[in-house]
C-alpha positions in Angstrom: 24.9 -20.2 13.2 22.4 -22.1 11.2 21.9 -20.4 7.7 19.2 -21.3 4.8 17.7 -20.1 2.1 13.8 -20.4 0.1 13.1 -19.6 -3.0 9.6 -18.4 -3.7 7.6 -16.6 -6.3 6.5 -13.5 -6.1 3.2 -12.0 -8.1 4.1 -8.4 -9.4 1.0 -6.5 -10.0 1.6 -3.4 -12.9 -0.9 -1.3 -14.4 0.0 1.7 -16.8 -2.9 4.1 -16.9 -3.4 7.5 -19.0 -4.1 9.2 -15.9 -1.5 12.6 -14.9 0.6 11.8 -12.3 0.0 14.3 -9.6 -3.5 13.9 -10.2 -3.3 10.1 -9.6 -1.3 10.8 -6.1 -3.9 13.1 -5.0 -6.7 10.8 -5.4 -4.5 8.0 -4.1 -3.8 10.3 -0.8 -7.3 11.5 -0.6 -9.0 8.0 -0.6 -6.4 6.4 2.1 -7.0 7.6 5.7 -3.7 8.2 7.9 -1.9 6.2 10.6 -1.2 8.4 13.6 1.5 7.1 15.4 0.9 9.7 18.4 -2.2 8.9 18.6 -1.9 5.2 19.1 0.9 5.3 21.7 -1.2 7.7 23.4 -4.0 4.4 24.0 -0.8 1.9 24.7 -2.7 -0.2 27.2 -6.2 0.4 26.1 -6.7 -1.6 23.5 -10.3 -1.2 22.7 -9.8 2.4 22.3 -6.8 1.6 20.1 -8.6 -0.2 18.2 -11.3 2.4 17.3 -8.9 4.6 16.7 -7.0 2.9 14.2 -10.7 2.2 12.7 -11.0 6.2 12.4 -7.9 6.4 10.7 -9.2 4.0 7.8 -10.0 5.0 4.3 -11.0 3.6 1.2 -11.2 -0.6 1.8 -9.9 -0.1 5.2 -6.6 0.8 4.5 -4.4 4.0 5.4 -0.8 5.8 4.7 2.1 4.8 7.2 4.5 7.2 5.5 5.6 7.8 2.0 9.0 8.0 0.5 9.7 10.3 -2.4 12.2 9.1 -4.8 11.5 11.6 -7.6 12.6 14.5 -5.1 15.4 12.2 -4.0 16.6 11.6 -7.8 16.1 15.4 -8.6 19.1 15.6 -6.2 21.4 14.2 -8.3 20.2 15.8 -11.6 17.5 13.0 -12.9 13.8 14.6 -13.1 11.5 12.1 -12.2 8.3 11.5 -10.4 8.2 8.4 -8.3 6.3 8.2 -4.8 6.8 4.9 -2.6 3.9 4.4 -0.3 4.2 2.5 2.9 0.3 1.4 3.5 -2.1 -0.9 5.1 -3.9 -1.4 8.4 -2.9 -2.2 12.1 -5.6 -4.4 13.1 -4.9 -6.5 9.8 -1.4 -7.2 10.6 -2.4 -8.0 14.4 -4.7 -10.5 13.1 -2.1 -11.8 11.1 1.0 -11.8 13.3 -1.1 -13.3 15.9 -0.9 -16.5 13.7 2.3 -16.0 12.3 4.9 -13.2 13.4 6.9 -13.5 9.8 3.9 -11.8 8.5 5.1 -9.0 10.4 8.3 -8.5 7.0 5.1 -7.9 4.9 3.2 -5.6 6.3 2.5 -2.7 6.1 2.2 -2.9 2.0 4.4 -1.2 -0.4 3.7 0.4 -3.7 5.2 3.0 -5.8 3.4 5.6 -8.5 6.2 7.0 -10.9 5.5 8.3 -14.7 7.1 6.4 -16.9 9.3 7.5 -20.4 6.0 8.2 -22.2 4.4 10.3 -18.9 2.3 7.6 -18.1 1.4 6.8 -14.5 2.6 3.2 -13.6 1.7 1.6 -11.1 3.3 -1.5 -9.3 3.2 -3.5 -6.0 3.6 -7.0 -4.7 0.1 -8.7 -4.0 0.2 -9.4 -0.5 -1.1 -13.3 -0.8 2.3 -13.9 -2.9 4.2 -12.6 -0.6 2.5 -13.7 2.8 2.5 -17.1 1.5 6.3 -17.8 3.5 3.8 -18.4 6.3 2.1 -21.0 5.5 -1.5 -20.5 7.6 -4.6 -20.7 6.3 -6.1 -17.3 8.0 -3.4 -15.5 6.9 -3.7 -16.9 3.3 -7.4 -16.1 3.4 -6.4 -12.4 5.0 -3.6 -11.6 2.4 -6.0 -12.8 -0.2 -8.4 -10.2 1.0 -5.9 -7.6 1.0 -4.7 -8.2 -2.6 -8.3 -7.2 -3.7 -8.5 -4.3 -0.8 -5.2 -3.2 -2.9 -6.7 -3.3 -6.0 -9.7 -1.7 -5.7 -7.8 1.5 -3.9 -5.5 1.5 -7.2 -8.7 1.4 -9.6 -10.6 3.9 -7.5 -7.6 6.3 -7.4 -7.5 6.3 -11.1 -11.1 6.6 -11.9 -11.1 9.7 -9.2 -8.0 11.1 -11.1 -9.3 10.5 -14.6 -12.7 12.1 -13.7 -10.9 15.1 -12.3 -8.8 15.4 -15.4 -12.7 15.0 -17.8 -11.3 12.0 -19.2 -12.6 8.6 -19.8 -9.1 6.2 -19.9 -9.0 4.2 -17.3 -5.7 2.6 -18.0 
């Protein structure tokens, strides 16, 4: 057995915005479409069919929910109130293109990112932008991809909050 190791940085991408919590999730979950899993294995073998499925399933910049995990429910379990929500997100077709090129790319997609209010009940926000991450690969279409996706990623966070903050009749943006 051969073992090694790499070290590499990693960009971490925080915002803190004003906005309420559940009214930032809301927006999040309302501007992302949804994967459905069923639904694809139902096309296993038609892949043009697949493939406009998956492109129905898209939401704001392309992108969709694969699942969410949430740790504030999990924490509440052991007595600590807190709001948290991990979300597993991105897009099939983007991660074919890039796996095509590169399998590893495969450990960084789909995206991750979790919402949680902070000590002041603030909504921060924080994820790894995908170019830092998918840069183990070293490919230039899956550089150009992941940089694509870091502004994809972006755009869904600043639309989310505007949505929520317009809800809520306020004007902080973060």
């Amino acid at each position: 057995m051969k073992t090694s190791e790499t070290q590499r940085q990693i960009v971490r991408v925080t915002i803190d915005t004003d906005v309420n919590f559940e009214g930032f999730v809301k927006s999040f979950r309302e501007r992302l479409g949804r994967f459905d899993q069923a639904a694809i294995a139902a096309l296993m073998g038609q892949p043009r069919e697949a493939a406009a499925a998956i492109q129905g399933m898209e939401g704001d910049q392309g992108l969709m929910i694969f699942f969410t995990l949430d740790h504030g429910r999990a924490l509440n379990m052991v007595g600590k109130s807190k709001k948290a929500i991990r979300f597993i997100l991105g897009n099939p077709l983007v991660a074919i293109q890039m796996t095509k090129h590169d399998v590893r790319a495969g450990q960084y997609v789909p995206l991750t990112l979790i919402a949680y209010e902070d000590e002041e009940n603030r909504v921060r926000i924080e994820y790894d932008k995908p170019s830092s991450l998918l840069d183990v690969c070293d490919n230039a279409e899956i550089d150009e991809t992941a940089r694509d996706l870091d502004k994809k990623l972006f755009l869904v966070v600043e639309h989310a909050i505007k949505d929520a903050s317009q809800a809520a009749g306020t004007k902080d943006l973060g």
